[in-house]
PDB file of N, CA, C and O in Angstrom:
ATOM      1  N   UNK A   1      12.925  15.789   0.628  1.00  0.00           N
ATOM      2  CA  UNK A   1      12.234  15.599  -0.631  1.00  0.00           C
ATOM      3  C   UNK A   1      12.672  14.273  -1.234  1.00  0.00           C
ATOM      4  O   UNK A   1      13.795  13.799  -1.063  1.00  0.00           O
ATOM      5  N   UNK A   2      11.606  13.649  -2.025  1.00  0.00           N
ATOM      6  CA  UNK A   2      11.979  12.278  -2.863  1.00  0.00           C
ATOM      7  C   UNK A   2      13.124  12.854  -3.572  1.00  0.00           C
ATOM      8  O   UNK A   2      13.190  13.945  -4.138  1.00  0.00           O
ATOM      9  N   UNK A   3      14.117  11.838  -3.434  1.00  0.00           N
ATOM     10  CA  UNK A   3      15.375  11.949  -4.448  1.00  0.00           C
ATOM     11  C   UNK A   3      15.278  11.936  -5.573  1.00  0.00           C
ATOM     12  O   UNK A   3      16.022  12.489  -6.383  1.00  0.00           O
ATOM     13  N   UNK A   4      14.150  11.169  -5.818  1.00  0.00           N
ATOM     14  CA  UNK A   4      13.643  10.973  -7.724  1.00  0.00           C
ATOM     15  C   UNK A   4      13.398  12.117  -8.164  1.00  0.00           C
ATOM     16  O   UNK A   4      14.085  12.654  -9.032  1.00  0.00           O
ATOM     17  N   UNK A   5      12.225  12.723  -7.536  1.00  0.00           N
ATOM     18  CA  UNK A   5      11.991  14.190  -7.510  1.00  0.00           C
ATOM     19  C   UNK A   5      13.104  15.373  -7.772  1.00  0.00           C
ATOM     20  O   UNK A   5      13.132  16.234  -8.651  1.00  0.00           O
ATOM     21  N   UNK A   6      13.804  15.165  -6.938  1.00  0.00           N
ATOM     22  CA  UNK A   6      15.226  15.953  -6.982  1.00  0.00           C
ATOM     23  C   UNK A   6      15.937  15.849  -8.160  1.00  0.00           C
ATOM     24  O   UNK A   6      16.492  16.872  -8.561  1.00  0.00           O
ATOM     25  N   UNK A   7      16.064  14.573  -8.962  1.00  0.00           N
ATOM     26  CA  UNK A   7      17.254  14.258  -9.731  1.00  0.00           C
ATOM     27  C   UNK A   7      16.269  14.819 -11.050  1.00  0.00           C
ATOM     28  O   UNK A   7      16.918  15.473 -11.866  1.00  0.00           O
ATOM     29  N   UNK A   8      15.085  14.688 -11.308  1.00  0.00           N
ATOM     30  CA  UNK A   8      14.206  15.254 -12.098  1.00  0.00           C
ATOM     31  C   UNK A   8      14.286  16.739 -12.311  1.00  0.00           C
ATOM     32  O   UNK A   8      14.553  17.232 -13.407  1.00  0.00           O
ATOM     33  N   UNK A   9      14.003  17.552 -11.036  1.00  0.00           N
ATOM     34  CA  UNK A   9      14.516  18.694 -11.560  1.00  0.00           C
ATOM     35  C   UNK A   9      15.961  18.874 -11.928  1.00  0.00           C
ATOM     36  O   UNK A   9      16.289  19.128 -13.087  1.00  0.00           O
ATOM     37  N   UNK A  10      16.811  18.748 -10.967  1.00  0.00           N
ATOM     38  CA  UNK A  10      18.454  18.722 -11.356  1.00  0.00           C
ATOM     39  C   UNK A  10      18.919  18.586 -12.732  1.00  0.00           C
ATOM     40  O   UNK A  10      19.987  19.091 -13.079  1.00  0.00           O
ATOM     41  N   UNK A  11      17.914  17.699 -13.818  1.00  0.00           N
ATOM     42  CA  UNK A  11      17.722  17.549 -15.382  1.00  0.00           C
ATOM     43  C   UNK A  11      17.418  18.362 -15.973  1.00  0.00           C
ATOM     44  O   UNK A  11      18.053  18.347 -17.027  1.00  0.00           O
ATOM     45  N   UNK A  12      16.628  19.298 -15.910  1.00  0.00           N
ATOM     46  CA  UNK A  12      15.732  20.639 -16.108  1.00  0.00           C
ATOM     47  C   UNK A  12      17.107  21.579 -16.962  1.00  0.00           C
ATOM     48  O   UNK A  12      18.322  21.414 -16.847  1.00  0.00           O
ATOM     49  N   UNK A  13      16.646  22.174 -17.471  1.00  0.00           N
ATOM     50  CA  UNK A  13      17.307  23.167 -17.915  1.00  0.00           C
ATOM     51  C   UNK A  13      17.358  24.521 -17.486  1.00  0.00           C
ATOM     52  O   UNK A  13      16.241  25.024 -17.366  1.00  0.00           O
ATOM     53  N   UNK A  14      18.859  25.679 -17.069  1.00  0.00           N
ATOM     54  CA  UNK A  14      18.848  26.701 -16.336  1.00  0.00           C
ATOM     55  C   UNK A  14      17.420  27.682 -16.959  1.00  0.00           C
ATOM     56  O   UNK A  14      16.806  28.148 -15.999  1.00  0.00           O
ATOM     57  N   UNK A  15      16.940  27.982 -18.000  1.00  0.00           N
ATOM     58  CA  UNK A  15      15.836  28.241 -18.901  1.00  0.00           C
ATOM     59  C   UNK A  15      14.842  27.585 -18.318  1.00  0.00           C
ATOM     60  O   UNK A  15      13.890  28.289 -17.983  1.00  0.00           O
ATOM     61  N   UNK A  16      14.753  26.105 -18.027  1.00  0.00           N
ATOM     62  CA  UNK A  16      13.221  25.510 -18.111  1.00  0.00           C
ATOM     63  C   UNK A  16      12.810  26.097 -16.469  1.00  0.00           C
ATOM     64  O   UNK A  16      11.677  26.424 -16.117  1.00  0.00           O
ATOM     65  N   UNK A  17      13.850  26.119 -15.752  1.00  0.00           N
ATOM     66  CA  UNK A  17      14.092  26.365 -14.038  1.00  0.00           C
ATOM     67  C   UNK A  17      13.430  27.667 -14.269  1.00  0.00           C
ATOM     68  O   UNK A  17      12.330  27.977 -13.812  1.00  0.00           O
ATOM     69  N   UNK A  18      14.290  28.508 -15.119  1.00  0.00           N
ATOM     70  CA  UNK A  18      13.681  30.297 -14.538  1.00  0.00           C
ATOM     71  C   UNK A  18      12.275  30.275 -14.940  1.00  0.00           C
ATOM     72  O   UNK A  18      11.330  30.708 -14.281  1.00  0.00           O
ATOM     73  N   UNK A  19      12.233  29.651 -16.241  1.00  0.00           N
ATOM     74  CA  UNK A  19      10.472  29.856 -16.354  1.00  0.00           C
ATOM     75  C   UNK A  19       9.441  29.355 -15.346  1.00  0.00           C
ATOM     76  O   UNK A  19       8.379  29.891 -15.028  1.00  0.00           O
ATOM     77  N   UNK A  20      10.120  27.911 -14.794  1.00  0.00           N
ATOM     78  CA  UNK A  20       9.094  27.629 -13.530  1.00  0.00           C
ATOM     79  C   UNK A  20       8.853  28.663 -12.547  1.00  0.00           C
ATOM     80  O   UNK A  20       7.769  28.795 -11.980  1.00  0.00           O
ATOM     81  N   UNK A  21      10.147  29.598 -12.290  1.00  0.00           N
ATOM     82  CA  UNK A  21      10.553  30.092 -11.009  1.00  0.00           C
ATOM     83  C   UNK A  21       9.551  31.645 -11.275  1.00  0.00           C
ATOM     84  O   UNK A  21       8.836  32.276 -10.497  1.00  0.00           O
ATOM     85  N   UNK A  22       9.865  31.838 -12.567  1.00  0.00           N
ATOM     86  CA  UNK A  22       8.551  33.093 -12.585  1.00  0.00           C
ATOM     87  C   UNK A  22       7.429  32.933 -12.194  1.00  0.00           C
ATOM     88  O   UNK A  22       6.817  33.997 -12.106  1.00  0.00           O
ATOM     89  N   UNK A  23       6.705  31.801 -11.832  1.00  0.00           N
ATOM     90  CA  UNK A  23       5.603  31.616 -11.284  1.00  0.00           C
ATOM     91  C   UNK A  23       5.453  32.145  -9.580  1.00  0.00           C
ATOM     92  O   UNK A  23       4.667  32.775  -8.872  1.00  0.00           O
ATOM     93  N   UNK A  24       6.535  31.551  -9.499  1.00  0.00           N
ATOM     94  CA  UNK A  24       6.438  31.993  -7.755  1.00  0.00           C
ATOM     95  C   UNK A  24       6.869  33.469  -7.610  1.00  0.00           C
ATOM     96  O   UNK A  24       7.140  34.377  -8.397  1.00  0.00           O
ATOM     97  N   UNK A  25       6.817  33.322  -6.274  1.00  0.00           N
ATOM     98  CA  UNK A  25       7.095  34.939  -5.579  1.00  0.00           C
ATOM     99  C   UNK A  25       7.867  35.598  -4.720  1.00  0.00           C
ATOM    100  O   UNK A  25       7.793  36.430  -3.815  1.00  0.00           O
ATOM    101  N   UNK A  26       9.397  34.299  -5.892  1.00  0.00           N
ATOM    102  CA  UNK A  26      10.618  34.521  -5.393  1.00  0.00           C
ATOM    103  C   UNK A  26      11.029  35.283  -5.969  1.00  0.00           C
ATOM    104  O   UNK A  26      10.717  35.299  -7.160  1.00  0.00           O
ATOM    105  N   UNK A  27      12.237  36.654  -5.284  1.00  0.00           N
ATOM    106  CA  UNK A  27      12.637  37.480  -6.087  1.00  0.00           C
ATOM    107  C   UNK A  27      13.744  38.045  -5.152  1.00  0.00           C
ATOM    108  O   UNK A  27      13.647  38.363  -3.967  1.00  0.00           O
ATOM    109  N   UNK A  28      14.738  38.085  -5.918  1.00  0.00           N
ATOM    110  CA  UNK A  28      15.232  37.868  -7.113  1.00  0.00           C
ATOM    111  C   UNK A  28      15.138  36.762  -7.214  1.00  0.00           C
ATOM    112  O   UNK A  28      15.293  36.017  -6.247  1.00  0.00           O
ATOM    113  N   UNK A  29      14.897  36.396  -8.242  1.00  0.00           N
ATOM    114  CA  UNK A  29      15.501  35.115  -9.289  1.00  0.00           C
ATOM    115  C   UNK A  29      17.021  34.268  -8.835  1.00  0.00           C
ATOM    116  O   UNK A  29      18.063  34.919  -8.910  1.00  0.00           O
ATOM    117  N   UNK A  30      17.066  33.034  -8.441  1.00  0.00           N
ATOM    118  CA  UNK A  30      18.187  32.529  -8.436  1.00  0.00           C
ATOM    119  C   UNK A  30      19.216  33.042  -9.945  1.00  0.00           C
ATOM    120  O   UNK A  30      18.888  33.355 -11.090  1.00  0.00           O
ATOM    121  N   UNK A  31      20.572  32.927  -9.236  1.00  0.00           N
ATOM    122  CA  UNK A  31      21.298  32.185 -10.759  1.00  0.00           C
ATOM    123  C   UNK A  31      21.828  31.263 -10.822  1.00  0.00           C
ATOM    124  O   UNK A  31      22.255  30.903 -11.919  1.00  0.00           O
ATOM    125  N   UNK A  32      21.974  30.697  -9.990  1.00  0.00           N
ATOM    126  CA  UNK A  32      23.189  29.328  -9.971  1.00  0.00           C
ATOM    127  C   UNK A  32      22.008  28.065 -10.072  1.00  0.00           C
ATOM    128  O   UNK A  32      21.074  28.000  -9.272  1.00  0.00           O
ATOM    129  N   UNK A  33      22.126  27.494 -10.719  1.00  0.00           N
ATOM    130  CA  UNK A  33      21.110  25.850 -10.815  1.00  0.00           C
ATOM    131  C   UNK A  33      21.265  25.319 -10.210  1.00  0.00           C
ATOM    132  O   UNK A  33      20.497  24.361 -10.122  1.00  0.00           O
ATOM    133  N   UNK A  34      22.282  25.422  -9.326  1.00  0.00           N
ATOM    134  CA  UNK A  34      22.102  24.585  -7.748  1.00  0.00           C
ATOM    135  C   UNK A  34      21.206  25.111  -6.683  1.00  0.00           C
ATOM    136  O   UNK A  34      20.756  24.349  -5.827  1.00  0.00           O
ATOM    137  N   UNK A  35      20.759  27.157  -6.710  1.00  0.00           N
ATOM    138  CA  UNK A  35      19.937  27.598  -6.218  1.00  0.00           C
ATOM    139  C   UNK A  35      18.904  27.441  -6.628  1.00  0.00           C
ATOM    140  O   UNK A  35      17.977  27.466  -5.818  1.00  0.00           O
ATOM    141  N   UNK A  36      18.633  27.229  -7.951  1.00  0.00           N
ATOM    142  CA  UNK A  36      17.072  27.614  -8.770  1.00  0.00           C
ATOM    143  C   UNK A  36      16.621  25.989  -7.991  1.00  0.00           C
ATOM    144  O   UNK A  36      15.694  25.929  -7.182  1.00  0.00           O
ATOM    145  N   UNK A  37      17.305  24.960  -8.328  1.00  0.00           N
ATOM    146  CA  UNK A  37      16.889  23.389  -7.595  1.00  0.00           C
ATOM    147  C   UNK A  37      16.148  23.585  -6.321  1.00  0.00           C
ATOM    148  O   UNK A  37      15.060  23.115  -5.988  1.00  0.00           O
ATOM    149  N   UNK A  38      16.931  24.353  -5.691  1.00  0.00           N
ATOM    150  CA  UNK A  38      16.730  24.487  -4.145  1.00  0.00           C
ATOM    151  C   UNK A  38      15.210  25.273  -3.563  1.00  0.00           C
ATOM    152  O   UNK A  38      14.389  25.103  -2.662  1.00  0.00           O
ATOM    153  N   UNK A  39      15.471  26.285  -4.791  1.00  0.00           N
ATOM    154  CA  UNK A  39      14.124  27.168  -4.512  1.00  0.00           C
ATOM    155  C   UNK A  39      12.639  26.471  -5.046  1.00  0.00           C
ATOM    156  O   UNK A  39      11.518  26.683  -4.583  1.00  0.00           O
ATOM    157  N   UNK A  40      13.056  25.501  -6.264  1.00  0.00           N
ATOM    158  CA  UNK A  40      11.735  25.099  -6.560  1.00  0.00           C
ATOM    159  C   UNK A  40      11.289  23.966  -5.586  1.00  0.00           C
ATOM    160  O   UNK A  40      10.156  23.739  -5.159  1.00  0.00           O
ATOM    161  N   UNK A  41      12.689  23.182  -5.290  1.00  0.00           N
ATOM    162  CA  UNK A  41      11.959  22.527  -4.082  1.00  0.00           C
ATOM    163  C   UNK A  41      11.726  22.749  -2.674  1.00  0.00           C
ATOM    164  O   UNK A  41      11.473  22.019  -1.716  1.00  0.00           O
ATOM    165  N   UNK A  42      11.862  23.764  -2.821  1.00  0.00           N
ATOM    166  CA  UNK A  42      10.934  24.612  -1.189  1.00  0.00           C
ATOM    167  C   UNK A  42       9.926  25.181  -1.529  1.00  0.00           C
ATOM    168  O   UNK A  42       9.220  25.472  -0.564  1.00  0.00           O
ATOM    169  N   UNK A  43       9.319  25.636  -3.010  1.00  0.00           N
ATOM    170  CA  UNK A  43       7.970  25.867  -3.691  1.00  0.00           C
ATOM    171  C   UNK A  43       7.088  24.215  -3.408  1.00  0.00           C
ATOM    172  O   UNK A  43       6.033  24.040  -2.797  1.00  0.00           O
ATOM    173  N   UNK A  44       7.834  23.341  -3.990  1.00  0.00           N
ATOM    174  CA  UNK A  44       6.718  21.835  -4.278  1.00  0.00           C
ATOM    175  C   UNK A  44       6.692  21.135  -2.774  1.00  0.00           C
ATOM    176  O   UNK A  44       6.219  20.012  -2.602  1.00  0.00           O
ATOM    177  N   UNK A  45       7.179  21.823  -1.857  1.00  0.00           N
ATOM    178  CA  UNK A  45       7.578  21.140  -0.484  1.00  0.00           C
ATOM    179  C   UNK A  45       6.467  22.128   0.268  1.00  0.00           C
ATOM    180  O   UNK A  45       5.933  21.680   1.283  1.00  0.00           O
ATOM    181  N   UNK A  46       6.173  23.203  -0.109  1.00  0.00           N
ATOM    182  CA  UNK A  46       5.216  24.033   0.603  1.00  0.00           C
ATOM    183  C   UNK A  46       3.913  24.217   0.179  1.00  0.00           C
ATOM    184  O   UNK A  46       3.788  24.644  -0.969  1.00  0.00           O
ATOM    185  N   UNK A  47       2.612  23.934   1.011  1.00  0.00           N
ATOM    186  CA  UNK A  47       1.435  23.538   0.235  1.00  0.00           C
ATOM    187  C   UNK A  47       0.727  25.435  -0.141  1.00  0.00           C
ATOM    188  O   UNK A  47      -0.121  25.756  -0.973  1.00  0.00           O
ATOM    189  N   UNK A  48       1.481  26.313   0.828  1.00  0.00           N
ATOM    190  CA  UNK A  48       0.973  27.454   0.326  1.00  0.00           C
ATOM    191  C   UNK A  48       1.336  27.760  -0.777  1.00  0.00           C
ATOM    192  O   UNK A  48       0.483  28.210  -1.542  1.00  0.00           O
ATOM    193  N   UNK A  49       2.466  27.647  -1.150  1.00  0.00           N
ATOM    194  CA  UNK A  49       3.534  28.185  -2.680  1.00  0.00           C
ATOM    195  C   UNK A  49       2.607  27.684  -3.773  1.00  0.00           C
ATOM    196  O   UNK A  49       2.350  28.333  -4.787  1.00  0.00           O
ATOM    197  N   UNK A  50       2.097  26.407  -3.474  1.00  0.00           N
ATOM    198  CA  UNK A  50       1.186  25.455  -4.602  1.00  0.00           C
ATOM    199  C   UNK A  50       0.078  25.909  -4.309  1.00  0.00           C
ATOM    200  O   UNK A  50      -0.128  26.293  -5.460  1.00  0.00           O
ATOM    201  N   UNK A  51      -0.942  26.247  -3.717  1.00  0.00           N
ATOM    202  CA  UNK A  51      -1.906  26.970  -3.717  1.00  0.00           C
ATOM    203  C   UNK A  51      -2.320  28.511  -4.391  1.00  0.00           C
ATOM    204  O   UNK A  51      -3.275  28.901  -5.062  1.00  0.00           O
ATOM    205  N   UNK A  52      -0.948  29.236  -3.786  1.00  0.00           N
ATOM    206  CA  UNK A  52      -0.605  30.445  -5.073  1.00  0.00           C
ATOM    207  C   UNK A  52      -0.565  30.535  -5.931  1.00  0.00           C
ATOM    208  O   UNK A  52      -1.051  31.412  -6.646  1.00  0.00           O
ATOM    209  N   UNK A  53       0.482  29.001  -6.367  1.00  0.00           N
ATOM    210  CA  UNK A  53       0.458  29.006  -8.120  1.00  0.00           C
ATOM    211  C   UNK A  53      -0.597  29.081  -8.633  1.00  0.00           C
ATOM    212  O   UNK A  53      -0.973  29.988  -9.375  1.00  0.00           O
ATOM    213  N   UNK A  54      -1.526  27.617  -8.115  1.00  0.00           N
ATOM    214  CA  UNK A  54      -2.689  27.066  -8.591  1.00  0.00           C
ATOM    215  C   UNK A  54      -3.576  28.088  -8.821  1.00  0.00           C
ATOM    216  O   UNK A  54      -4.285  28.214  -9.820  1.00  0.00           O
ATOM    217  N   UNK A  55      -3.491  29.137  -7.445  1.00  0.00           N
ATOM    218  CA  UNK A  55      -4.954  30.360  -8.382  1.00  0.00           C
ATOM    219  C   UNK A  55      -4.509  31.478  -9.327  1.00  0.00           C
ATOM    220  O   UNK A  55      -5.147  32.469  -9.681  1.00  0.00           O
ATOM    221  N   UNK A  56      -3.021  31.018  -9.720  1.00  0.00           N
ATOM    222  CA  UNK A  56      -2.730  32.250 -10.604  1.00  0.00           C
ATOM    223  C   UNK A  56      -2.609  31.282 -12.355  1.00  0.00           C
ATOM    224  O   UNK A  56      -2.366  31.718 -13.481  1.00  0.00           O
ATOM    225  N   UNK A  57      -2.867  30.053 -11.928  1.00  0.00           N
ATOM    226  CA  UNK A  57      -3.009  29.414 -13.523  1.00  0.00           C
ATOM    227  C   UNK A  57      -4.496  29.899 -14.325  1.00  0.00           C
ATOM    228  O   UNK A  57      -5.525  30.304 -13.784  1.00  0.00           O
ATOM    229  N   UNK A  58      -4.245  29.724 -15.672  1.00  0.00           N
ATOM    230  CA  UNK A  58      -4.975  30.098 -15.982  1.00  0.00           C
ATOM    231  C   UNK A  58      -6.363  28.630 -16.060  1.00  0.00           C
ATOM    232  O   UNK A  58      -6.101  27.660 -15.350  1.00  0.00           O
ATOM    233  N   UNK A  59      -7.495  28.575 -16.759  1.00  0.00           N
ATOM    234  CA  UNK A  59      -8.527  27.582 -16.893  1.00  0.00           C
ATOM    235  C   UNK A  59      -7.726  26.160 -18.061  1.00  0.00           C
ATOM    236  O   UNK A  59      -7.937  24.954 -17.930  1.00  0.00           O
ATOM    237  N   UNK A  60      -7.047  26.658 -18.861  1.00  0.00           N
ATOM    238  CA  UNK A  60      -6.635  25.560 -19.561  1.00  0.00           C
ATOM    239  C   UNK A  60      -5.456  25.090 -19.015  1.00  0.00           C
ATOM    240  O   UNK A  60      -5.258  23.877 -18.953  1.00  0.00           O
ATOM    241  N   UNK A  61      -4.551  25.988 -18.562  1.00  0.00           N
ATOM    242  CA  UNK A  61      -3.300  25.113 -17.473  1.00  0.00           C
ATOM    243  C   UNK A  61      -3.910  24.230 -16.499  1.00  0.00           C
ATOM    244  O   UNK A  61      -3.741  23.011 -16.486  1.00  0.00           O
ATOM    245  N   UNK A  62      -4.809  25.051 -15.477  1.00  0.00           N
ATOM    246  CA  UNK A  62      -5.539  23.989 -14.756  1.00  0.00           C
ATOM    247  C   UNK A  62      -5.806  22.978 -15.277  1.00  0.00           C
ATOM    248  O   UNK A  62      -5.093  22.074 -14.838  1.00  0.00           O
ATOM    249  N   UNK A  63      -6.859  22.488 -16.406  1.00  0.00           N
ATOM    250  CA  UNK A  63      -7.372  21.302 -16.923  1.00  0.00           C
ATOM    251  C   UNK A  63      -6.143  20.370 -17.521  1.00  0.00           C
ATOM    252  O   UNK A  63      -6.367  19.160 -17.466  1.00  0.00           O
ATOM    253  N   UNK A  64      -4.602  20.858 -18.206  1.00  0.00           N
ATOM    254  CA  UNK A  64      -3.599  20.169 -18.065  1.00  0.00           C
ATOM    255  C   UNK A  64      -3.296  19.650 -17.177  1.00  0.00           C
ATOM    256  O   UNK A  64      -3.189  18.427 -17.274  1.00  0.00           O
ATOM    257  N   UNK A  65      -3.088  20.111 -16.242  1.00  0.00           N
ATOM    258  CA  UNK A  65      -2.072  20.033 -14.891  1.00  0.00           C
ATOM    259  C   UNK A  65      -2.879  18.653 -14.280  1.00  0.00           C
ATOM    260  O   UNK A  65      -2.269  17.666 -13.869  1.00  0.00           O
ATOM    261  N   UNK A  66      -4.587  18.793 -14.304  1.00  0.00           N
ATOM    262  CA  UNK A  66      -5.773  17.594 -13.738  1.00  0.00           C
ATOM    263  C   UNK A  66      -5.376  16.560 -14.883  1.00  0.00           C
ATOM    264  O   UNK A  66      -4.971  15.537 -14.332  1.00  0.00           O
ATOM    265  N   UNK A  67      -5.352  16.482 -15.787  1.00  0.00           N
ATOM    266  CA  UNK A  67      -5.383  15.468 -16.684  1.00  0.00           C
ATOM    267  C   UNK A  67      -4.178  14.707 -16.733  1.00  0.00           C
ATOM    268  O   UNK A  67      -4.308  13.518 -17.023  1.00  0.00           O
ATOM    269  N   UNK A  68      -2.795  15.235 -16.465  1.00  0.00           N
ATOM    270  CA  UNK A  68      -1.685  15.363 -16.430  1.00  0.00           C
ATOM    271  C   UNK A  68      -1.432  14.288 -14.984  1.00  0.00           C
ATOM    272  O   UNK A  68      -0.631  13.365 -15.131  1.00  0.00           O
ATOM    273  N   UNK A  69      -2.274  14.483 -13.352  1.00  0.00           N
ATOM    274  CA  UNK A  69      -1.866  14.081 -12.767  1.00  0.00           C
ATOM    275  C   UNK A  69      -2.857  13.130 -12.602  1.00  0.00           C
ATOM    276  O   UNK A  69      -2.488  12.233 -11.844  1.00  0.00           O
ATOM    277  N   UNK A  70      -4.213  12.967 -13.123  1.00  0.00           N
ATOM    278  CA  UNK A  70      -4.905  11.818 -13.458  1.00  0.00           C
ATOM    279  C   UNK A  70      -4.418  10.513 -14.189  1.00  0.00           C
ATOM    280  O   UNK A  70      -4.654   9.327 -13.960  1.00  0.00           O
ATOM    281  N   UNK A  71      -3.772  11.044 -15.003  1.00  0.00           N
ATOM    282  CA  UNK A  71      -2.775  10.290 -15.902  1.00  0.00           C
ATOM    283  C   UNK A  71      -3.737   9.954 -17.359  1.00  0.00           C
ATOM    284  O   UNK A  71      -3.962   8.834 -17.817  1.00  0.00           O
ATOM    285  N   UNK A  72      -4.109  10.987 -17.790  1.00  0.00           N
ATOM    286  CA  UNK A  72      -5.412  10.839 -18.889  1.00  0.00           C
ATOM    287  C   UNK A  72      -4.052  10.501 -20.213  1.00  0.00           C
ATOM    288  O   UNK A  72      -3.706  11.596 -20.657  1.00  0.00           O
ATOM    289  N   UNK A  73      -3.717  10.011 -20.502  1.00  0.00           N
ATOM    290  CA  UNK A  73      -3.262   9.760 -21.295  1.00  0.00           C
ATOM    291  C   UNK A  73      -1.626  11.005 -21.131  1.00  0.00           C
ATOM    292  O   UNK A  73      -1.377  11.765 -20.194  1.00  0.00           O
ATOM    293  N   UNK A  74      -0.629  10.723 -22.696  1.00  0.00           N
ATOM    294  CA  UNK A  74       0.689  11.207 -22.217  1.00  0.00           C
ATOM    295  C   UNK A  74       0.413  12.892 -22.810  1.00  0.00           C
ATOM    296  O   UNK A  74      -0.067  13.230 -23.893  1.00  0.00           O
ATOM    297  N   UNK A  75       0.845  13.656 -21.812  1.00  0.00           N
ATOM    298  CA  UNK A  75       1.191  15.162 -22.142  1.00  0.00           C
ATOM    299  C   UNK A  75       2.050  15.456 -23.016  1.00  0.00           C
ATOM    300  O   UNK A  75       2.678  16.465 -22.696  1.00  0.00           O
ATOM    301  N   UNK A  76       2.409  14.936 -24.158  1.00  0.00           N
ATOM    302  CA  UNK A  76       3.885  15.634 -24.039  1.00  0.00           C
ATOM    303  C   UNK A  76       4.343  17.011 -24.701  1.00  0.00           C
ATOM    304  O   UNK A  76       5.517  17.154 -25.045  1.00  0.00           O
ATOM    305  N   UNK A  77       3.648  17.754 -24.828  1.00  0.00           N
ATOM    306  CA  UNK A  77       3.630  18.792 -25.509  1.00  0.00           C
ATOM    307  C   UNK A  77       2.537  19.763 -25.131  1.00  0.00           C
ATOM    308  O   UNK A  77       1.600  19.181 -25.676  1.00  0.00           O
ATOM    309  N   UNK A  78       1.995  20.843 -24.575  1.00  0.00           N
ATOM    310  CA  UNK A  78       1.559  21.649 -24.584  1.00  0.00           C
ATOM    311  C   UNK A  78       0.624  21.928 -25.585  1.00  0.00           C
ATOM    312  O   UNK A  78      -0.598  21.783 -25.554  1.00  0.00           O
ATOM    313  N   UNK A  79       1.490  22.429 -26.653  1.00  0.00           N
ATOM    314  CA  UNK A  79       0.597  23.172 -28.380  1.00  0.00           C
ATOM    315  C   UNK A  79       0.219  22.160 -28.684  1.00  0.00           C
ATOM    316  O   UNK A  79      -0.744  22.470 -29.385  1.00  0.00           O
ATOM    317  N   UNK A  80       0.286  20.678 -28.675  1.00  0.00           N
ATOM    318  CA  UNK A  80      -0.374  19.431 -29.006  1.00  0.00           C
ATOM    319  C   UNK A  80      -1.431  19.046 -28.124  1.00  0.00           C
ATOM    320  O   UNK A  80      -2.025  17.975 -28.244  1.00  0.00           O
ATOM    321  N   UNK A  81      -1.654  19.809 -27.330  1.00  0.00           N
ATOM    322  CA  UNK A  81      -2.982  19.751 -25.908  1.00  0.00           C
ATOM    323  C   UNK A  81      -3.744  20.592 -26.478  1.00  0.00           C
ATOM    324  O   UNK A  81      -4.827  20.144 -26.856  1.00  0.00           O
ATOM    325  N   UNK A  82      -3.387  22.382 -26.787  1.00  0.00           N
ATOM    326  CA  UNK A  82      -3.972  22.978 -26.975  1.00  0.00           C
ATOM    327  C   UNK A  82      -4.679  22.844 -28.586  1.00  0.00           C
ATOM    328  O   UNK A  82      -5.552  23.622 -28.970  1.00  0.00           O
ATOM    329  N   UNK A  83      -4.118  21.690 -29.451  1.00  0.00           N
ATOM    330  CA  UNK A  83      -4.803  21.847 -30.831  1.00  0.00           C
ATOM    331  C   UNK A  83      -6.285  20.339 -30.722  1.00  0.00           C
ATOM    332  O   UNK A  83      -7.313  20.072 -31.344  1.00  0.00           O
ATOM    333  N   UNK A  84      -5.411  19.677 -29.398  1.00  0.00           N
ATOM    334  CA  UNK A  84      -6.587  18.647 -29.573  1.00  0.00           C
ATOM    335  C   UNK A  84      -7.554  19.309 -28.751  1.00  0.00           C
ATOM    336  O   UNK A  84      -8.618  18.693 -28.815  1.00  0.00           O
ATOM    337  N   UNK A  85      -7.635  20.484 -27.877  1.00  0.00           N
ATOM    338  CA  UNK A  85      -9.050  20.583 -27.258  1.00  0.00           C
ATOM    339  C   UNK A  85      -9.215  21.699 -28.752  1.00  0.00           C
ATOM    340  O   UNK A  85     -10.430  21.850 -28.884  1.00  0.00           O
ATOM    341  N   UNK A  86      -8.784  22.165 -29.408  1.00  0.00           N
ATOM    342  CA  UNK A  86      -9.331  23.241 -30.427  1.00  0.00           C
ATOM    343  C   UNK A  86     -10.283  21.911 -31.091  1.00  0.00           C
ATOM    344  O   UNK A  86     -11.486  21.839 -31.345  1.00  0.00           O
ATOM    345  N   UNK A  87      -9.192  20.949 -31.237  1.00  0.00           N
ATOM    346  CA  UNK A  87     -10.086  20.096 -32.156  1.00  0.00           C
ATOM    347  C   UNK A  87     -11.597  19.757 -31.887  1.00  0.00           C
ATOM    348  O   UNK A  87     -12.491  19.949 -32.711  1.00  0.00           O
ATOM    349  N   UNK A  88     -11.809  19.116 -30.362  1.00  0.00           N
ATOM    350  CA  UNK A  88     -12.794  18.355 -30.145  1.00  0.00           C
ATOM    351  C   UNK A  88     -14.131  19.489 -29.762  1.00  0.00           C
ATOM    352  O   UNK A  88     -15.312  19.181 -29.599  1.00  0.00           O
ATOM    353  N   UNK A  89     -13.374  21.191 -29.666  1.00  0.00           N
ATOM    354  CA  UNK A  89     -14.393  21.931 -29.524  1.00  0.00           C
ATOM    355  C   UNK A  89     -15.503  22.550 -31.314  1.00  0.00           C
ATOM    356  O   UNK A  89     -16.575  23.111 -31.541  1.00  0.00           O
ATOM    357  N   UNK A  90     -14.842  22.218 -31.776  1.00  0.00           N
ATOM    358  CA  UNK A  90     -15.278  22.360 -33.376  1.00  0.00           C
ATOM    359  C   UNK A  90     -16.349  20.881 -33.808  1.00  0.00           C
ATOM    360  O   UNK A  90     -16.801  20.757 -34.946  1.00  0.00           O
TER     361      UNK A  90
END
């Protein structure tokens, strides 16, 4: 895996890790943040794991996640995504 990649999650928080990790359909749950690292990057390293996720997002995660890797401008917040599409649908 890209090292950049790596050192990115390794930043993550033991919290921000488990919430990613509930997505997948690993179980148990790591505990050590040197495991949770390990497991998400054998999720982003495997194109099935990302295919799973992808059909279990919902329609507005999807349209983040596209805009996000389009580079439509900066994400940085979630509830600040979800108030500007409230906005532009009104």
């Amino acid at each position: 895996m890209n090292i950049i990649i790596r050192n990115q999650i390794e930043q993550l928080t033991i919290y921000n890790l488990t919430d990613y990790l509930k997505v997948s359909d690993i179980r148990p749950l790591p505990k050590r943040k040197a495991d949770m690292v390990d497991a998400i990057e054998k999720i982003i390293t495997d194109e099935i794991q990302i295919l799973k996720i992808w059909k279990n997002l919902s329609d507005l995660d999807k349209e983040l996640m596209e805009a996000f890797i389009r580079g439509e401008g900066a994400v940085v917040i979630r509830k600040n995504y979800l108030l500007e599409i409230k906005k532009s649908l009104l």
